[in-house]
C-alpha positions in Angstrom: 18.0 -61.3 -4.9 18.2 -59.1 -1.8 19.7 -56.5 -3.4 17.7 -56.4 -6.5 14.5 -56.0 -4.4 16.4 -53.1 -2.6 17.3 -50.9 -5.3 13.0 -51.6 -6.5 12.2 -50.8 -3.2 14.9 -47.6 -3.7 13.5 -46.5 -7.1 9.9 -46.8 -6.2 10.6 -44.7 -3.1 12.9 -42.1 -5.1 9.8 -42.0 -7.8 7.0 -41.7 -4.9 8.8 -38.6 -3.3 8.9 -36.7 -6.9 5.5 -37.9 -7.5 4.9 -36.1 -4.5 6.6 -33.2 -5.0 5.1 -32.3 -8.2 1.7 -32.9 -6.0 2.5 -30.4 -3.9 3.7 -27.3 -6.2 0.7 -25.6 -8.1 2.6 -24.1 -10.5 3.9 -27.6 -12.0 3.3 -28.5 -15.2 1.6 -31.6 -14.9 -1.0 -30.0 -12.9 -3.8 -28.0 -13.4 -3.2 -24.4 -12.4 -6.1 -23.1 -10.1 -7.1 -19.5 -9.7 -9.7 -18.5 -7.1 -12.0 -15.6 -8.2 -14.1 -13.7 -5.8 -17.3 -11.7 -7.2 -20.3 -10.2 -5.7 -22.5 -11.1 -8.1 -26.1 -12.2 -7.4 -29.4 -12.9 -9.7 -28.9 -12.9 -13.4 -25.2 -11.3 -13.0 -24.2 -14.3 -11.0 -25.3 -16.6 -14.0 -24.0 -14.7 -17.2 -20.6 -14.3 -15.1 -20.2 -18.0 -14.2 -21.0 -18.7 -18.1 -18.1 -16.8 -18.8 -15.9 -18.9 -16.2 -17.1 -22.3 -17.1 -16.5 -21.0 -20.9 -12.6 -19.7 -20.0 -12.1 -23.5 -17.9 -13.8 -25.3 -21.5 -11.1 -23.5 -23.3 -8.2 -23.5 -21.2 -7.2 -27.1 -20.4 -4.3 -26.1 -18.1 -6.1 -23.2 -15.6 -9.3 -23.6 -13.9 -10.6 -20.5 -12.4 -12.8 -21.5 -9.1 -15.6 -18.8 -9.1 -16.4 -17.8 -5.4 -19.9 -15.7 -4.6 -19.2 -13.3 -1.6 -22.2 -11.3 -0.4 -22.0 -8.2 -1.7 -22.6 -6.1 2.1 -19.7 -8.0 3.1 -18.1 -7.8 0.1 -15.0 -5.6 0.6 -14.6 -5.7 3.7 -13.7 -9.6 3.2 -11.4 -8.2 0.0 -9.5 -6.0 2.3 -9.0 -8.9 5.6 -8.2 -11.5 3.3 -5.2 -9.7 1.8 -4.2 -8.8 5.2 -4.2 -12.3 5.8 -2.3 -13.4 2.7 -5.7 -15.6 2.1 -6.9 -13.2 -0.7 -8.1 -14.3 -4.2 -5.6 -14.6 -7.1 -8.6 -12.2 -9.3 -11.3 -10.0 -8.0 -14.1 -7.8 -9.0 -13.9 -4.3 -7.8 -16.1 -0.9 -8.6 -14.4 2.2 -9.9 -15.6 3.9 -7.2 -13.5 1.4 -4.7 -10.5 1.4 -6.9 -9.0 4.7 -4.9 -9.6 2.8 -2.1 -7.7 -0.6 -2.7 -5.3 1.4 -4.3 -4.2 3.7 -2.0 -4.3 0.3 0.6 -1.6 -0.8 -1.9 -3.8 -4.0 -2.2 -4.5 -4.4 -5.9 -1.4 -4.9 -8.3 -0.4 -2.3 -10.9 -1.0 -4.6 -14.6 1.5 -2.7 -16.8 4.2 -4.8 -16.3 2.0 -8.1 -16.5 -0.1 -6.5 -20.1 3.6 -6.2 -21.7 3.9 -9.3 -21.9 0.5 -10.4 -22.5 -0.1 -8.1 -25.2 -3.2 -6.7 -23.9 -4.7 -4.4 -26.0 -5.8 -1.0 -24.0 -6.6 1.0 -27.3 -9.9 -1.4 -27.7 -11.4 0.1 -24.2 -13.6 2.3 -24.1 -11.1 5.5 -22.7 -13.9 6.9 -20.9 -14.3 3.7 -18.9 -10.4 3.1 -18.7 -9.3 6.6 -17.9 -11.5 5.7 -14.9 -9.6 2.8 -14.0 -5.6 4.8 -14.2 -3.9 6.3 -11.3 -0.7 8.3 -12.1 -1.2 7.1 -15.7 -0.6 3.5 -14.8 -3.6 0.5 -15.1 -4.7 -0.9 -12.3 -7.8 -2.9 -13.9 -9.3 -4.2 -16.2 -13.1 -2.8 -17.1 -15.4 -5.4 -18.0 -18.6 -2.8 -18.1 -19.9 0.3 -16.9 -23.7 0.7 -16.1 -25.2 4.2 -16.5 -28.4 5.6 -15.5 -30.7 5.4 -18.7 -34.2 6.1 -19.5 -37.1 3.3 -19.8 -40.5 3.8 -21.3 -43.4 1.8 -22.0 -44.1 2.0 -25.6 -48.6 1.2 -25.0 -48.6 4.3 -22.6 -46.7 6.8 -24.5 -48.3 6.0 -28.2 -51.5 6.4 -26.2 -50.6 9.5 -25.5 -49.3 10.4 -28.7 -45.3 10.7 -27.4 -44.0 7.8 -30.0 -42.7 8.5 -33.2 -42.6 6.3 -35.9 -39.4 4.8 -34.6 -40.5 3.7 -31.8 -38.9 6.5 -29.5 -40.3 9.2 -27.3 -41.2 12.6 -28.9 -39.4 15.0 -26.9 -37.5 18.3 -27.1 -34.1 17.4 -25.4 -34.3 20.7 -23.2 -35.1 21.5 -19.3 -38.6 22.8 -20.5 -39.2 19.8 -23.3 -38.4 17.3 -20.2 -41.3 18.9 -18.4 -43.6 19.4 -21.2 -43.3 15.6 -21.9 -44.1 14.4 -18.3 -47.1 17.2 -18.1 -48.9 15.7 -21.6 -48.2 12.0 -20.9 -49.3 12.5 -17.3 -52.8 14.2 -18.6 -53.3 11.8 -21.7 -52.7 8.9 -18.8 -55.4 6.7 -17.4 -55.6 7.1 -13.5 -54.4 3.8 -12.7 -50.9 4.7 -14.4 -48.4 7.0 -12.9 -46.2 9.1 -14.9 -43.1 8.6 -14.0 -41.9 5.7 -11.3 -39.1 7.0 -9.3 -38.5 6.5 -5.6 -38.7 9.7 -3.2 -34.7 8.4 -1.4 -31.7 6.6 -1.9 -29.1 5.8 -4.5 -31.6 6.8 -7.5 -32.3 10.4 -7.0 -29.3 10.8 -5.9 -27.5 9.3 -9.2 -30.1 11.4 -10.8 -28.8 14.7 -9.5 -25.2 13.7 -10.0 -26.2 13.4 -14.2 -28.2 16.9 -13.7 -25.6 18.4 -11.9 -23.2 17.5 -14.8 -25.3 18.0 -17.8 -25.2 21.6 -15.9 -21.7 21.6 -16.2 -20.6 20.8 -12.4 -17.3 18.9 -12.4 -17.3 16.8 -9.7 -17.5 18.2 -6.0 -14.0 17.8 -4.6 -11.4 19.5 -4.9 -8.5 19.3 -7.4 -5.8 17.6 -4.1 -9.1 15.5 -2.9 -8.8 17.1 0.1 -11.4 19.6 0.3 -15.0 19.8 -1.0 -15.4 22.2 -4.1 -19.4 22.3 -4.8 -20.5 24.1 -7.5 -23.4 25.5 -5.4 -25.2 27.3 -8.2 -25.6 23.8 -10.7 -26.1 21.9 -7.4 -28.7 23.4 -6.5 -30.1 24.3 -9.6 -30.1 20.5 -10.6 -31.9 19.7 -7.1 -34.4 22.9 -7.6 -35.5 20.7 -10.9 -36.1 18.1 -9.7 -37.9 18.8 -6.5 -40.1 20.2 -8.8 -41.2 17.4 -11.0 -42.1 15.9 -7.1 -43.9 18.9 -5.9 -45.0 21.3 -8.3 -45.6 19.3 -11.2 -46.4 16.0 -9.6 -45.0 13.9 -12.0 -43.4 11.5 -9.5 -45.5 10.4 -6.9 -44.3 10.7 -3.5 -43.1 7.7 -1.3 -43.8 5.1 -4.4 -43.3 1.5 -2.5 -41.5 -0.6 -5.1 -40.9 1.3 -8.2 -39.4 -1.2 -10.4 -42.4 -3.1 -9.7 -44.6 -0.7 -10.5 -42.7 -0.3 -14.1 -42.6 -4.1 -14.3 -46.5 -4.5 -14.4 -47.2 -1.7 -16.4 -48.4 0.7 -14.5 -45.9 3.0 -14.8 -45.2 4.9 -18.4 -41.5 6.2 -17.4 -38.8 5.6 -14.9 -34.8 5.8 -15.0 -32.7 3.4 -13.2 -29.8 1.4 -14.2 -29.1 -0.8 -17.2 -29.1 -3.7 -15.3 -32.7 -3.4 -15.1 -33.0 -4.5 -18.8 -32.5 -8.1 -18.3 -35.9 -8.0 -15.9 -37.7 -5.6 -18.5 -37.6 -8.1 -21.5 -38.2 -11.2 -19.3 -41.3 -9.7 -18.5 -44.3 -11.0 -20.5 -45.9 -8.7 -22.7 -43.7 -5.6 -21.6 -43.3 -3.3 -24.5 -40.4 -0.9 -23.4 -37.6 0.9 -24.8 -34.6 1.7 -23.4 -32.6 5.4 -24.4 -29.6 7.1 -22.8 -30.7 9.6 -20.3 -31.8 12.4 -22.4 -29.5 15.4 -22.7 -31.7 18.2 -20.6 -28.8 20.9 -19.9 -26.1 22.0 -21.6 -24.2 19.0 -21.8 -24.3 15.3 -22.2 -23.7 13.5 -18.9 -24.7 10.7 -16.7 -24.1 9.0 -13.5 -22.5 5.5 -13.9 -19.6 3.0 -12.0 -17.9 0.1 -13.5 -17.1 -3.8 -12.6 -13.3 -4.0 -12.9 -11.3 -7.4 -12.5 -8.1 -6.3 -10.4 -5.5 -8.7 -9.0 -4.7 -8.3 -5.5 -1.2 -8.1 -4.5 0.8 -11.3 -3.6 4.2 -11.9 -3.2 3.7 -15.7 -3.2 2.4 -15.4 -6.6 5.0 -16.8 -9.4 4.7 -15.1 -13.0 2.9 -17.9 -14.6 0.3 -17.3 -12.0 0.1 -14.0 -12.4 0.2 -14.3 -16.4 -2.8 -16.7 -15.7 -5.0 -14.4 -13.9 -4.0 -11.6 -16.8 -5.3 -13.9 -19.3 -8.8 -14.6 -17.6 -9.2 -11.2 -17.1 -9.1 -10.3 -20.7 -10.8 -13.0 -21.4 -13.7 -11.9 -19.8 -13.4 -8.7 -20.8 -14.1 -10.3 -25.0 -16.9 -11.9 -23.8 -18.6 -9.4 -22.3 -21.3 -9.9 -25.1 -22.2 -12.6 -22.6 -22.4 -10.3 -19.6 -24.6 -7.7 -21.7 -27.2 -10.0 -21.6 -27.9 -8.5 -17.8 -28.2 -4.8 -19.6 -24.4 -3.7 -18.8 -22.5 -1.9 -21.5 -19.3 -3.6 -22.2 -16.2 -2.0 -21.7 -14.1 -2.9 -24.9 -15.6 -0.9 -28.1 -14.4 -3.7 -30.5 -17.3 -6.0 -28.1 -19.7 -3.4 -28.9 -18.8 -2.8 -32.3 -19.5 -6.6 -33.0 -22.1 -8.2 -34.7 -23.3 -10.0 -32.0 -23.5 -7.5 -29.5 -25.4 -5.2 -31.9 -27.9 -7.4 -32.3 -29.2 -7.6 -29.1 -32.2 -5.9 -28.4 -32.1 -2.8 -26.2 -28.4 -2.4 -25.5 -26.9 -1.3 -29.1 -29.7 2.1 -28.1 -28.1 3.1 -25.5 -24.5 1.5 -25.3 -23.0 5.6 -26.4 -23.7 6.3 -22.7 -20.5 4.7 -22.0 -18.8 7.9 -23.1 -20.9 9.8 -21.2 -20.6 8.3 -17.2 -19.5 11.2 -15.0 -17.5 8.7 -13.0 -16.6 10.1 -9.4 -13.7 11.3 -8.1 -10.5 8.8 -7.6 -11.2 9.4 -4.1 -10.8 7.0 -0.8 -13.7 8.7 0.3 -16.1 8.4 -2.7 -18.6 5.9 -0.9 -18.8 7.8 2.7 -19.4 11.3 0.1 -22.3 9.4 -1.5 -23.7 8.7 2.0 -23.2 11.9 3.0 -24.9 12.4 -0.7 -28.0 10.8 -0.6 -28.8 11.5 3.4 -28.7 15.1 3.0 -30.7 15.1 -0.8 -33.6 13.1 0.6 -34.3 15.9 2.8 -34.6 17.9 -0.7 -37.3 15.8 -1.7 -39.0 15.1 1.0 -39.6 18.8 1.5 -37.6 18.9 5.0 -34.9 21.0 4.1 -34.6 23.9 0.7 -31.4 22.8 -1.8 -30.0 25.7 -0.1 -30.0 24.7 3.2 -29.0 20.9 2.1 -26.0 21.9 0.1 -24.9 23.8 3.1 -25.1 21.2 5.6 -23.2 18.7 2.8 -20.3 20.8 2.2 -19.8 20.9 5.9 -19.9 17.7 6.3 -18.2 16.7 3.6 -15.2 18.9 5.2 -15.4 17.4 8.8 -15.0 14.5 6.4 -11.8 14.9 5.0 -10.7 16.7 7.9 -10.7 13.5 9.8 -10.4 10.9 7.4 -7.1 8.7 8.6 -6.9 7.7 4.9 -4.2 9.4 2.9 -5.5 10.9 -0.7 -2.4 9.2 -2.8 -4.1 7.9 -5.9 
């Protein structure tokens, strides 16, 4: 009897200790797999993304993706420590214009490998938006989006003015004098209590409106070819900033020093203003807003805007086994199809055969201006993209503010742009 309750006491202690071991291996198959995902997403782009989660968890009984909400000032900062760490995320959200960075930091994996065996389908991208996304003709992302500036309008102030075709879309000659001819009537046909055109006099927006000017102009980029030097095009540069320093102060279109000028858009007291597409998701929850939304129009020679793009990359670990690794893959195209899901906050999705769908087309707003997509002058694959656009945007606003001529700006950028690179302790190997 002794030794029957022995060998019970033997098996049940043999059973317990590979009960436990499957407990304690992520990757076995009688367990859940669980993938951490770090965004930055806040608002209305926090709730469309974690749809897409909870719908990928619904329909994937062995992975559950755990959806974690940095904040976004501290956003890649935390990206880069926690790989340093080995505490990074199994997926992550990352800008094109931070993909040189993580890249060059040999932090983000390259997918080309991992997509042969998954079978994912790079010809249904957008190539605009994936050519973004390649270094040395390898993928090292996968685009979910890009968001472009574009061009709102309220429909009541511009049929009041006579500026709305039958369509429902602003009568104007797509030239640099038709741009200023359509601001000059709408502005006189206007009642006093409703500006023109809502723009801010600093920061990211004029700034991302030069960059389209200075491209429809014909300026390709403002680095040079080795990423090591700037390479202005001081001519379109300043020609784009001369035009629109002028629709501040010689036309007076844009009202100087505007406080909140989404608001402003939002309430209806504002007939035009360009900003991103995310903006579209506020626009038509706003009662009784009648707005369109267009792709900026084509005032130079050629058709360009500014734009970025969310991109899921996986960071680099040597921990992570295949399956894992296939497992974040699959989320990330997964999300990726659904983007009809993230349009919803105004972004463009990045796969054409998402756009090209039924659904997506019948959403309002979007299917007008979703050809932007091959239009987004993305920057450079540059480390030093975000510390340019500082550089950027500090040195513009003294253009509109009247503090300093294009001339003198564009001077004091391309200096600084050089003591830039000249110190920069990154190496350009993207």
């Amino acid at each position: 009897m002794k030794k029957k309750v022995c060998i019970i006491k033997l098996c049940c202690f043999l059973l317990f200790g590979m009960l436990l071991g499957c407990s304690n291996n992520p990757e076995s198959a009688n367990k859940k797999m669980e993938l951490t995902y770090w965004t930055m997403f806040g608002g209305g782009d926090a709730a469309y993304m974690q749809e897409i989660v909870n719908q990928f968890n619904e329909t994937h009984p062995n992975i559950r993706v755990k959806n974690i909400q940095l904040a976004w000032d501290e956003y890649y900062t935390k990206l880069v420590t926690g790989f340093a760490a080995g505490k990074g995320p199994d997926i992550a959200v990352s800008h094109v214009s931070r993909l040189p960075q993580l890249v060059n930091l040999e932090i983000v994996s390259e997918l080309d490998p991992l997509a042969e065996k998954m079978d994912i389908e790079w010809e249904t991208f957008n190539q605009n938006i994936l050519d973004a996304t390649m270094f040395r003709n390898k993928h090292y992302a996968i685009p979910i989006d890009t968001h472009p500036l574009i061009f709102y309008y309220n429909k009541k102030h511009l049929k009041t003015a006579g500026l709305l075709d039958e369509s429902g879309k602003p009568i104007m000659e797509q030239s640099p004098q038709g741009f200023i001819d359509f601001f000059i009537r709408l502005k006189e046909a206007l009642p006093k209590d409703v500006i023109t055109y809502s723009f801010p006099t600093s920061g990211d927006d004029p700034y991302r409106l030069w960059w389209a000017l200075y491209h429809q102009l014909g300026g390709d980029g403002i680095l040079s070819e080795d990423l090591q030097s700037p390479d202005i095009d001081f001519d379109k540069a300043i020609e784009a900033a001369n035009y629109m320093k002028a629709l501040y102060h010689d036309y007076k279109v844009i009202p100087l020093h505007i406080g909140d000028f989404y608001q402003m858009f939002q309430s209806g007291s504002a007939a035009v203003l360009t900003t991103g597409v995310w903006a579209t998701g506020i626009w038509e929850q706003t009662k009784d807003l009648q707005f369109g939304a267009l792709p900026l129009p084509n005032i130079f020679e050629k058709e360009a805007t500014w734009g970025d793009s969310h991109t899921l990359i996986l960071p680099k670990n040597q921990n992570a086994s295949l399956e894992r690794q296939k497992a974040a893959i699959t989320f990330a195209n997964f999300v990726a199809e659904k983007t009809q899901i993230w349009a919803k906050a105004g972004h463009i999705p990045a796969k054409d055969t998402v756009v090209k769908s039924k659904e997506f087309k019948e959403m309002p707003y979007r299917s007008e201006y979703a050809n932007a997509a091959d239009n987004v002058a993305f920057p450079e694959k540059s480390v030093n993209n975000w510390p340019v656009k500082d550089i950027l945007i500090r040195n513009l606003d003294t253009i509109w503010n009247g503090s300093a001529s294009p001339e003198e700006a564009f001077r004091k950028i391309d200096q600084e742009i050089g003591d830039l690179l000249d110190k920069s302790l990154l190496t350009e190997s993207p």
